[in-house]
Structures are given as structure tokens and as C-alpha cells.
VOPAGU-2260 file (C-alpha; in pm, 1 decimal, decimal comma):
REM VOPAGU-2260
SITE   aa  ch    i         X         Y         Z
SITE  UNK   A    0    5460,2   -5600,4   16299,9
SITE  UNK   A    1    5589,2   -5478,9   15957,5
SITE  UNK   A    2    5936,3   -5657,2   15930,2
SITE  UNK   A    3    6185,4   -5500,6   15638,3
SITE  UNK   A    4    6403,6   -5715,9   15424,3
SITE  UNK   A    5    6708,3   -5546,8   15270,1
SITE  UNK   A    6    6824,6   -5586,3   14924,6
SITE  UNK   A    7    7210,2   -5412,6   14861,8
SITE  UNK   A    8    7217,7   -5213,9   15185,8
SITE  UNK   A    9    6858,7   -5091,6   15136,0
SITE  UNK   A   10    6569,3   -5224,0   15286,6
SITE  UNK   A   11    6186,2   -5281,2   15189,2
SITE  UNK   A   12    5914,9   -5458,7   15295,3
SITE  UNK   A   13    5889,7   -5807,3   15190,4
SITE  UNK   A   14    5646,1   -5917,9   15024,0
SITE  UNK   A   15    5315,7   -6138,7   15112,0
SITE  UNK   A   16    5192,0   -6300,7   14816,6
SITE  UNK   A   17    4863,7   -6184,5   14653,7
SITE  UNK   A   18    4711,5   -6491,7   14741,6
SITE  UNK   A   19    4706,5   -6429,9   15142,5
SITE  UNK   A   20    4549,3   -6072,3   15071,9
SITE  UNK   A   21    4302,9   -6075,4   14790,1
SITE  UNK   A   22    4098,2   -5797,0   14872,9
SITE  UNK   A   23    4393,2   -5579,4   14965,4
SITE  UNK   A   24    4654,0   -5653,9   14688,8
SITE  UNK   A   25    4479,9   -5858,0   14334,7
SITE  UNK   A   26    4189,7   -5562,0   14380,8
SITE  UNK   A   27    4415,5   -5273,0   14416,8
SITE  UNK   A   28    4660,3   -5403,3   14150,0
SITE  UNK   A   29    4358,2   -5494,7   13906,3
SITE  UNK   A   30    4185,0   -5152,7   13976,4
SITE  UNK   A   31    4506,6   -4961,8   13904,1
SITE  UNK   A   32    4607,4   -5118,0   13639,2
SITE  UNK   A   33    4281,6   -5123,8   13410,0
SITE  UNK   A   34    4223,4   -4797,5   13544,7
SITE  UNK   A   35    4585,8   -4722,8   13309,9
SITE  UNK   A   36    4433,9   -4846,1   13021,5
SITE  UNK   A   37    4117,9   -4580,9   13018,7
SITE  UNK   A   38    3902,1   -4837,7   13264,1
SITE  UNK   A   39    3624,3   -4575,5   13394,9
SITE  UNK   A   40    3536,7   -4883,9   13674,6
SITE  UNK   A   41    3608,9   -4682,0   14027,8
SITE  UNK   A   42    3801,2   -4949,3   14314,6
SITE  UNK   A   43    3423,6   -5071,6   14453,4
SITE  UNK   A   44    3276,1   -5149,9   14150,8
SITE  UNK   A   45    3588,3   -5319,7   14067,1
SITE  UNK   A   46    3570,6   -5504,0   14424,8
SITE  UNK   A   47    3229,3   -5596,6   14354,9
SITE  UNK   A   48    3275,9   -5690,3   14017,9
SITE  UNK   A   49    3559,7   -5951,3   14129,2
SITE  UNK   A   50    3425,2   -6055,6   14443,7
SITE  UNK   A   51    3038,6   -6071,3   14338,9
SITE  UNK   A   52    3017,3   -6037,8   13967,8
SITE  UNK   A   53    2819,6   -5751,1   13981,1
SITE  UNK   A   54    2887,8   -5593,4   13662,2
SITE  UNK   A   55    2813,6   -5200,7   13595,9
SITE  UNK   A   56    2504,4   -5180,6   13339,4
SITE  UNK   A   57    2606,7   -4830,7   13244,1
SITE  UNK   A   58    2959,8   -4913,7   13114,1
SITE  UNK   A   59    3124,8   -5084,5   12838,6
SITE  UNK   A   60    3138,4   -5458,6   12922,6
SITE  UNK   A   61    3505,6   -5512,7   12761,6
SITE  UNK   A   62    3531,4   -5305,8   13083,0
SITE  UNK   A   63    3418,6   -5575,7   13329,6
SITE  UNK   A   64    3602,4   -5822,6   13082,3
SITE  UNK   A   65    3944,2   -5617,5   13120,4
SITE  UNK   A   66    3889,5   -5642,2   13509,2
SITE  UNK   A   67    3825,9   -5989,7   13534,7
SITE  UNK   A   68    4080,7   -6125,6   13276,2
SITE  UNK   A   69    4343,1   -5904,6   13514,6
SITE  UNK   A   70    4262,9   -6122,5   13778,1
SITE  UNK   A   71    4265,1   -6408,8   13619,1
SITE  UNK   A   72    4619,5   -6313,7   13532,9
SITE  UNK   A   73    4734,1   -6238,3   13880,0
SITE  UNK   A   74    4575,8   -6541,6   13990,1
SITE  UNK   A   75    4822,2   -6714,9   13768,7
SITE  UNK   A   76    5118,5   -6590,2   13893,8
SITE  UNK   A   77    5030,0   -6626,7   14259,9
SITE  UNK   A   78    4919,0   -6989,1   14187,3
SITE  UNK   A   79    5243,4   -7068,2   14001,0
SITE  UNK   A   80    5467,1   -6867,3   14174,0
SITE  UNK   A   81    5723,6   -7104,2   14277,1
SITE  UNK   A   82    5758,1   -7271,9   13921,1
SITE  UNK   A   83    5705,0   -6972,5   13681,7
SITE  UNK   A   84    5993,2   -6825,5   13506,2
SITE  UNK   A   85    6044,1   -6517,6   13237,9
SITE  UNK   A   86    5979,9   -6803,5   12956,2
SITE  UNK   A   87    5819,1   -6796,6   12687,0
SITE  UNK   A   88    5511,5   -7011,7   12787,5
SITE  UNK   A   89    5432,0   -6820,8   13085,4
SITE  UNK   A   90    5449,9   -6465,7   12928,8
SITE  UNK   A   91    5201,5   -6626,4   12658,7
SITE  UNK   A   92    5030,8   -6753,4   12902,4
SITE  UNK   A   93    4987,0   -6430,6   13084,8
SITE  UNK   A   94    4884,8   -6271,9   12739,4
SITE  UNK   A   95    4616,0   -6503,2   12703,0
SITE  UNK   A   96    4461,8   -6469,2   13018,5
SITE  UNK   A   97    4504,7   -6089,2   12992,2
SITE  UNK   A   98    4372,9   -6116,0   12627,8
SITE  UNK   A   99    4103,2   -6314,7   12650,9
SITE  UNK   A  100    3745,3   -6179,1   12474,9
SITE  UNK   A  101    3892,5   -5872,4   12390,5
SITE  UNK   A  102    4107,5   -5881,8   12080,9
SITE  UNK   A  103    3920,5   -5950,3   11726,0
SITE  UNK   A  104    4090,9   -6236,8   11642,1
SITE  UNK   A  105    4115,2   -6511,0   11929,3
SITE  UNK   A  106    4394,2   -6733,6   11744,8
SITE  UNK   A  107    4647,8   -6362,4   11871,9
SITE  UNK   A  108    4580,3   -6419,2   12205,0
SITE  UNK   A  109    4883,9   -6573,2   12415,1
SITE  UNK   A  110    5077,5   -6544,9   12068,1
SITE  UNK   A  111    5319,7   -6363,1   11915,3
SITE  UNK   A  112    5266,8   -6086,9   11677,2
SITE  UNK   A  113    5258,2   -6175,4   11325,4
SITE  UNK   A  114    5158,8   -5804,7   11129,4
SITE  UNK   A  115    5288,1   -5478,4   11117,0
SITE  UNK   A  116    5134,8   -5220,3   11373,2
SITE  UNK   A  117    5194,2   -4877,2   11514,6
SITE  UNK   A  118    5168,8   -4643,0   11814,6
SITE  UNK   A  119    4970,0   -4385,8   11868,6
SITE  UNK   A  120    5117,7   -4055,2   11939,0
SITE  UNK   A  121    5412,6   -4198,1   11825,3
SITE  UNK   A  122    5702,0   -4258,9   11500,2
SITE  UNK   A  123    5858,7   -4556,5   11577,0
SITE  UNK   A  124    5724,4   -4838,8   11408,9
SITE  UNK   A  125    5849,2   -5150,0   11562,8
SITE  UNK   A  126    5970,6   -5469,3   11370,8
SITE  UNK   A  127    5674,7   -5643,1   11130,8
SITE  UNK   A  128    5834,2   -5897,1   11034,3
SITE  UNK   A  129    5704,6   -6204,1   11181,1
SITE  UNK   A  130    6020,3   -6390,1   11210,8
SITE  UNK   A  131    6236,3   -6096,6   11332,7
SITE  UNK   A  132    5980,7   -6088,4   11590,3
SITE  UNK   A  133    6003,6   -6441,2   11715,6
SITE  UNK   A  134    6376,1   -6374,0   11738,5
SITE  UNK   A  135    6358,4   -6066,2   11895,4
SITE  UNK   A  136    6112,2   -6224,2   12163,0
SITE  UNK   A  137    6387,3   -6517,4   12221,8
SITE  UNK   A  138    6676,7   -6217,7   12287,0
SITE  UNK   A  139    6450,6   -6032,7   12512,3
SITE  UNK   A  140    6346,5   -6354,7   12744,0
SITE  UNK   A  141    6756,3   -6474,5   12721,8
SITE  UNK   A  142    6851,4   -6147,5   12855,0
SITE  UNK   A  143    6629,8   -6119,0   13155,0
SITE  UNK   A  144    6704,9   -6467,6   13221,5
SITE  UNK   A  145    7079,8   -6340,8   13228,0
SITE  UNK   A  146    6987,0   -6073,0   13477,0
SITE  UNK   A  147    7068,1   -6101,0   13860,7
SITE  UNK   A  148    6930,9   -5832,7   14006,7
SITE  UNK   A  149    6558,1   -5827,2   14055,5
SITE  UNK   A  150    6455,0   -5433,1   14023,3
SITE  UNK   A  151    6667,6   -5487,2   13685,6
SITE  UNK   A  152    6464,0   -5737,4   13555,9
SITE  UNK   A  153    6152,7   -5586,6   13655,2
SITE  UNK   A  154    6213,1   -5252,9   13460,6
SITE  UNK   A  155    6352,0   -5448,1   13162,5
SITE  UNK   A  156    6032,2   -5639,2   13098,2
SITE  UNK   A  157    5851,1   -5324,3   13184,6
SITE  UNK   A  158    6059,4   -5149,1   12880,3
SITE  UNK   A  159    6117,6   -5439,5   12614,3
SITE  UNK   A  160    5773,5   -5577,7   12596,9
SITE  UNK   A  161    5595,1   -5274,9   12462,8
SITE  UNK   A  162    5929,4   -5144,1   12304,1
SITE  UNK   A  163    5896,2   -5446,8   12092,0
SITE  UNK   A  164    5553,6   -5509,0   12061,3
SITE  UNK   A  165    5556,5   -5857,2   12104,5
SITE  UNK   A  166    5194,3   -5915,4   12061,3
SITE  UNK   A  167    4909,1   -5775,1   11883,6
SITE  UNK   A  168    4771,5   -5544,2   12175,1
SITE  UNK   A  169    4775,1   -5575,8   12544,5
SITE  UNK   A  170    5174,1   -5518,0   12537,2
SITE  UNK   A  171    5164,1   -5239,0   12830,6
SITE  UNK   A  172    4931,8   -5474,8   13023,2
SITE  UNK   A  173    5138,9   -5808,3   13007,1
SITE  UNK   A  174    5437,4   -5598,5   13109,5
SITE  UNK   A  175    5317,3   -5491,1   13413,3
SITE  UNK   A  176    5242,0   -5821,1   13542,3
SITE  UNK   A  177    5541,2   -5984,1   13430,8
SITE  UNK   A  178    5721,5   -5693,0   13585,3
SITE  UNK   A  179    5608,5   -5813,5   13936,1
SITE  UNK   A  180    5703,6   -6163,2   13850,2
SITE  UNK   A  181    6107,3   -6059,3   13966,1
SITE  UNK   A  182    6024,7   -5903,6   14249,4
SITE  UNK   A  183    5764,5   -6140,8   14405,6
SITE  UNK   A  184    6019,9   -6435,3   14346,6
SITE  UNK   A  185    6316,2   -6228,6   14567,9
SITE  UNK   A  186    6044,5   -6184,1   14827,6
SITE  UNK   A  187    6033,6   -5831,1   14769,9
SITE  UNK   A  188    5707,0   -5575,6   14793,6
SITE  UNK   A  189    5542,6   -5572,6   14469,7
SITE  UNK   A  190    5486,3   -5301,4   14208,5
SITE  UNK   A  191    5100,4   -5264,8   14238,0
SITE  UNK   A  192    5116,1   -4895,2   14014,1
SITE  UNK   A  193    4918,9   -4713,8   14246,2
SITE  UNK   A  194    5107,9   -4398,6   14258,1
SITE  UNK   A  195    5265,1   -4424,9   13938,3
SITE  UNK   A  196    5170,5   -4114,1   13755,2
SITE  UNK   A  197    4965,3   -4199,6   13429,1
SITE  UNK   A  198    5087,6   -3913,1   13184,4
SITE  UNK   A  199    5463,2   -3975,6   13317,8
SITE  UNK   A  200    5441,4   -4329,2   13258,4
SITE  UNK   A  201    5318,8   -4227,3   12885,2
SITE  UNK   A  202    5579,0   -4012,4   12848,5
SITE  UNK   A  203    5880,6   -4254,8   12952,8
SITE  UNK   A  204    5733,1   -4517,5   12692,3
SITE  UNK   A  205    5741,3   -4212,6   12365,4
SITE  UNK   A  206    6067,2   -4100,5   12517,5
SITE  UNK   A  207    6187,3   -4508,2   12504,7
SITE  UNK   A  208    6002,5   -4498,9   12157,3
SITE  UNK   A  209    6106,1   -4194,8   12038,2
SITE  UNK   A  210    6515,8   -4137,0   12141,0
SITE  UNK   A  211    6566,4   -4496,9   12282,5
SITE  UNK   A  212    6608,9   -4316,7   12605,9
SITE  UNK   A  213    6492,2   -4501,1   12958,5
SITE  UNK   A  214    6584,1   -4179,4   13153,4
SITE  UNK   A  215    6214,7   -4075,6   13243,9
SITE  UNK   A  216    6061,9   -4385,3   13275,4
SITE  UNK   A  217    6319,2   -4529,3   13521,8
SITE  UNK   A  218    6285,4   -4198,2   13769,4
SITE  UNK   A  219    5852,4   -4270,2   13720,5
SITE  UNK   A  220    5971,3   -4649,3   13785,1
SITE  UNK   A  221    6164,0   -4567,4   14100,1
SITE  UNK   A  222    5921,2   -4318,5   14255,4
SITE  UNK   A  223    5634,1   -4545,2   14228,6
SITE  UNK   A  224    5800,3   -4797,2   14332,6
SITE  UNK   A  225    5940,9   -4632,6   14689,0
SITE  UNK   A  226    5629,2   -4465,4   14811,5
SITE  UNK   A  227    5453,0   -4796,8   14721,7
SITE  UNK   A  228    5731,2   -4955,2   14920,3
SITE  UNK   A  229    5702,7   -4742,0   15176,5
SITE  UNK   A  230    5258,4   -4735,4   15209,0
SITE  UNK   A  231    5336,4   -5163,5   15171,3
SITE  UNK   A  232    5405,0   -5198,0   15536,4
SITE  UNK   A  233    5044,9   -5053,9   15638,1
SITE  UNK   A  234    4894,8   -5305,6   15399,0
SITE  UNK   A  235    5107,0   -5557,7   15546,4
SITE  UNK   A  236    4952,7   -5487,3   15947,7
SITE  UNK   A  237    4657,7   -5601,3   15802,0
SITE  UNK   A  238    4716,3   -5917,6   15657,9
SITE  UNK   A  239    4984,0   -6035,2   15829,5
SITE  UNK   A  240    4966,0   -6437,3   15840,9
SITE  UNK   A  241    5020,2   -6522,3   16242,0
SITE  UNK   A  242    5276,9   -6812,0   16246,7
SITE  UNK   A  243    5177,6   -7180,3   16306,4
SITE  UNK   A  244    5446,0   -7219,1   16574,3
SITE  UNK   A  245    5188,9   -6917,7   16737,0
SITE  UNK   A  246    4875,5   -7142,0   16677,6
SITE  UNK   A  247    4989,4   -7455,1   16815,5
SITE  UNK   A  248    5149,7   -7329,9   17110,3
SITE  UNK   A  249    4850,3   -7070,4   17164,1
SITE  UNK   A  250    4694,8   -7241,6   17489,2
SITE  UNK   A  251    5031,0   -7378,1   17650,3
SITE  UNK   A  252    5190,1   -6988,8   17591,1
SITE  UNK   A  253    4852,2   -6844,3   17759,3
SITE  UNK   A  254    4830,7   -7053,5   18092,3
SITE  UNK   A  255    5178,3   -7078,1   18105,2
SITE  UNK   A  256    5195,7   -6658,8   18112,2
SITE  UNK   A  257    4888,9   -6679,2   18353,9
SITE  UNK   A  258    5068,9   -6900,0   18599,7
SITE  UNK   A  259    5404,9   -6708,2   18604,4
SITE  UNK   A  260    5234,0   -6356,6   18669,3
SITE  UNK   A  261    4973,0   -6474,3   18874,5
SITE  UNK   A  262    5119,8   -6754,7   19066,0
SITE  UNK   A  263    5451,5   -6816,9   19072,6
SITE  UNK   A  264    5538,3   -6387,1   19059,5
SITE  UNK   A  265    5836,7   -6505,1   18804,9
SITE  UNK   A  266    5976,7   -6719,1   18529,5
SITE  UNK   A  267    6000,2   -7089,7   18617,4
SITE  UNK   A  268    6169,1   -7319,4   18399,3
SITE  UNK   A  269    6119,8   -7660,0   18597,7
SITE  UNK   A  270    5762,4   -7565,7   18626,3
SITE  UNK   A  271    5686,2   -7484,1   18276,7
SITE  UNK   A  272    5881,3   -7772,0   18178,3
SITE  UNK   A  273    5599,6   -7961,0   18379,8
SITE  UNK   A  274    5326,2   -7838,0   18214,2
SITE  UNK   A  275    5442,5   -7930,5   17914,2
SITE  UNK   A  276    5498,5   -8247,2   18026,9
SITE  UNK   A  277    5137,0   -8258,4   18148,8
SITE  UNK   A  278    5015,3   -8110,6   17831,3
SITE  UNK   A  279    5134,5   -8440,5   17654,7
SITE  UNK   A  280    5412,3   -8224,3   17461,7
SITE  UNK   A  281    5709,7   -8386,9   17383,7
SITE  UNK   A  282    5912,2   -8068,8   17390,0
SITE  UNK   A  283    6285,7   -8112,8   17565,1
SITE  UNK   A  284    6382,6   -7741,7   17684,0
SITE  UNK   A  285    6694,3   -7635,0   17825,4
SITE  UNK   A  286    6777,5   -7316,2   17989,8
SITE  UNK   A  287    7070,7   -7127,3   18094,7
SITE  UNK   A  288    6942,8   -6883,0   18342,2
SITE  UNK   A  289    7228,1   -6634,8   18510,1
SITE  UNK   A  290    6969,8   -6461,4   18718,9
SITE  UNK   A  291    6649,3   -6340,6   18698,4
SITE  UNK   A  292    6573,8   -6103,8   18448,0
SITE  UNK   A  293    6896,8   -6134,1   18271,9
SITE  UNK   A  294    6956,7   -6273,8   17919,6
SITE  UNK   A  295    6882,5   -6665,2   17911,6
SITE  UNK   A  296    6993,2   -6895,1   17653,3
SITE  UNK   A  297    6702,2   -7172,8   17529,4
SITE  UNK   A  298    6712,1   -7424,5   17319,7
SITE  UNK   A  299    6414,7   -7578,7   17189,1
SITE  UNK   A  300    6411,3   -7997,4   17034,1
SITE  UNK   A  301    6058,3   -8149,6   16933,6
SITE  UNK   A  302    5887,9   -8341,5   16648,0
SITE  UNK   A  303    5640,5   -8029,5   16710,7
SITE  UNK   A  304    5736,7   -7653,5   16569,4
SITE  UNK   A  305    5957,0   -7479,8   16719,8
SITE  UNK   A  306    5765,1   -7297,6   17003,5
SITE  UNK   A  307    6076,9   -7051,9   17037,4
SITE  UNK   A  308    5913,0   -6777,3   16863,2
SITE  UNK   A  309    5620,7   -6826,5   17078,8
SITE  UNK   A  310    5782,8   -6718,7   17362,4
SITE  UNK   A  311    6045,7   -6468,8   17287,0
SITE  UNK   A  312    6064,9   -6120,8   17436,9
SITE  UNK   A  313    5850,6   -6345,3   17693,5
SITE  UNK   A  314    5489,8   -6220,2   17584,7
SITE  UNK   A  315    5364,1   -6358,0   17914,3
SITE  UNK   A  316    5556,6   -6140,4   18116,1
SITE  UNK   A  317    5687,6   -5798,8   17871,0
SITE  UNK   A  318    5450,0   -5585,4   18079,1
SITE  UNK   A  319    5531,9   -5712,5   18413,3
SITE  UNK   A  320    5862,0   -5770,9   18405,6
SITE  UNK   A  321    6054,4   -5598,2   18103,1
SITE  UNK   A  322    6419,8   -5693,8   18183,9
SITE  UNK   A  323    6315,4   -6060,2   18139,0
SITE  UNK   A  324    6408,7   -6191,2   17763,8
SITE  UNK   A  325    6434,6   -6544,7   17619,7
């Protein structure tokens, strides 16, 4: 079932971390996000590449290295979810792994920029100066820090880090990983690109470059982000994790269904309070039955999960007798 979480009176799907759907999510998000950068790798070979390091002959291998440095990166963040932060060290950290093999110079990967560069199709020239860099860098990780609201901080990083050019290269590609980081940490779907238009997203950086205006890039950041949103919850069928209170209780939910239908024609509490006696549960139930089929009040105490999800909406019985609920 795809459950929403809401976030100031709106909902969206929350979010299963990368790690439970590999295939699904890291492959999608890598595909879609080299595929930004000019990665001619179609979603199979990039699935293949990942999954069986099959690389493409035909193609460029900084392509296959671009793929599988991305994953490295998400890997990362999923790993060190609970602990990472918009610091310094991890956004380096993310750099590195995103950089790694493919700039000239190994000593500028997961480190701040320390020469002048520019943009292509674009004026602006962003600060050179090595040390107005580094202090730049420090504003730009104090002010997300000073952020609340996740889909703030999200677009921020996806802004400041190539407005600033914090690193040599691989600015656009660091952002849109950290730009997850937010969002995945509030439990919220992530950002995995896929329907973000390429040419608009080009466009809202020159027009951030260019007039210091967000405008475009916020309505390319919102779109993408909503019909991603909204596509999440099909992703989410598919990998949903069952619960362990679901597992444990599997067998004693099963015959306990079987013997209500089949031979006692209703919902017995004494008698599934003896199975689960006979099951060698130590699970103390208590139930407030007003009549059959009515609303009934359980409450559930055991050194075991909680088997009350196991048995709401009474699985054993919804298509036999609907009016009964737990």
C-alpha cells in the first residue's frame, strides 16, 4: 500500500531509502543523472554496468567511470544516512567519490577549488580567489545548516554549489546528490531527476548565473519534483519492506484466520488467546468487544513485537465478515 506523509498541509510519499531498492532507485538516479552530464549509456547498460560490470566497448570509458563513481556516491549517503550532515567533510567526501579518475589532477578531487575557471555559455566568472572561496564555502554550508525547511535546503544546495563553483568540475553533479541529502533525512520521496527537463535545468543555472535570478530553476525544481512525487508511490508497491511484526506473527495470524472462518464461523477472543498460549507466545491480549462486528478496543503487552498491526482491519476475516475491525 503506498502510504503519504504530509509536510505543511501537503502530502507526498515518504521515502524508502536507496538501500532497500537498488535496482529501482541508485539505477534510475545514476542513469538520470550521468545521462545530464552528456552520458550516451541507455538505463540497461547502466543496470548492467552496476550490477555486472559489463562495460560498453563502444563508448568512452570515463563513461562507465562517471556511472560507477555515481554509485559509489549514493552508496555513501544511504550508508551514512543517519550521521551525515551538509558539512564540509561529507560534501568533500561526496566530491571525491563523484570525482574520482576523472579530473586531471587527483590532489582536486574532494577539495576545494583553488584557480580561476569559467562557464561555458556563460559571463559570470565566479570568485578565483582561493581564500574567498574557502570562505564562501563556510557561508554556504552555515546557511543551509540555518535552514528548517527541507525542500529549502534542497534547492539551495542545488543553486549555491555550482553558483559558486566550489570545486574544480563536477559542481552540477555533487549538487544533485547533496540536494537529496534534506529530503531523505525528513523522510520525504527523493529527487531522482527523471523528469526534470535537461535544457530547462540549463537555462535556470545561466539565468542564476546571468541575472542572479532563481525564478526558472525553482518552477523546473518544483515540476520535477511533483510528478516524481507523484510516479514515487508506484515505485514504492514494489519494494515495499513487509513489517517484522508481519513476519513473526505470519503462522499464528494464518491458522488463527483459518480457525475463525472455518471453524468457529466468528471472532473468538478466549480461543485465540489459547492458541497463543499453545503457541508458547507470551502475548497478554485484552479485548473490549460490544458485539459482534462492532468496533473492539485491543491492547497488545509482550517482550515480542507488537502483533497489533498484524491483525488490524482483521485480515483473517475482511472478506467474510467486513463490519468486523480491531
Amino acid at each position: 500500500m503506498n502510504q503519504a506523509c504530509s509536510y505543511n498541509n501537503r502530502e507526498y510519499y515518504c521515502t524508502i531509502p536507496f538501500a532497500e531498492s537498488p535496482r529501482i532507485q541508485s539505477h534510475l538516479y545514476t542513469y538520470r543523472c550521468t545521462n545530464c552530464e552528456g552520458n550516451t549509456y541507455n538505463f540497461l547498460e547502466t543496470e548492467r554496468l552496476i550490477r555486472f560490470g559489463q562495460e560498453d566497448s563502444g563508448k568512452d570509458r570515463k563513461e562507465a567511470v562517471m556511472i560507477l563513481n555515481h554509485k559509489e556516491a549514493i552508496q555513501y549517503v544511504v550508508e551514512h544516512l543517519g550521521a551525515i550532515t551538509i558539512s564540509r567533510q561529507d560534501l568533500f567526501n561526496i566530491h571525491a567519490l563523484l570525482a574520482n579518475g576523472l579530473l586531471a589532477d587527483l590532489a582536486m578531487a574532494g577539495r576545494l577549488r583553488h584557480m580561476p575557471v569559467g562557464i561555458t555559455h556563460s559571463s559570470f566568472r565566479p570568485p578565483g580567489d582561493q581564500f574567498v572561496i574557502e570562505e564562501e564555502f563556510g557561508i554556504l554550508i552555515e546557511k543551509t545548516a540555518a535552514i528548517n525547511d527541507p525542500f529549502e535546503q534542497s534547492f539551495f544546495l542545488l543553486v549555491h554549489i555550482p553558483y559558486l563553483q566550489a570545486f574544480d568540475d563536477i559542481n552540477k553533479r555533487t549538487s544533485r546528490i547533496a540536494a537529496n541529502i534534506p529530503l531523505l533525512k525528513a523522510d520525504l520521496a527523493p529527487m531522482p531527476y527523471l523528469t526534470m527537463d535537461d535544457n530547462a535545468y540549463i537555462e535556470g543555472l545561466i539565468g542564476i548565473y546571468e541575472l542572479n535570478n532563481v525564478s526558472l530553476l525553482r518552477e523546473v525544481y518544483i515540476d520535477a519534483y511533483m510528478t516524481s512525487a507523484e510516479n514515487y508511490g508506484t515505485l514504492r508497491a514494489e519494494v515495499e519492506t513487509p513489517e517484522k511484526t508481519a513476519l513473526v506473527y505470519r503462522d499464528f495470524v494464518r491458522e488463527a484466520g483459518r480457525r475463525s472462518v472455518l471453524e468457529w464461523k466468528a471472532f473468538r477472543p478466549a480461543l485465540i488467546m489459547a492458541m497463543t498460549t499453545e503457541a508458547g507466545r507470551q502475548v497478554r491480549l485484552y479485548c473490549d468487544f460490544t458485539h459482534l462486528g462492532s468496533t473492539a478496543q485491543c491492547t497488545f503487552s509482550s517482550s515480542l513485537p507488537d502483533p497489533r498491526r498484524c491483525i488490524e482491519n482483521r485480515w483473517f476475516l475482511a472478506d467474510h465478515q467486513k463490519g468486523l475491525s480491531v
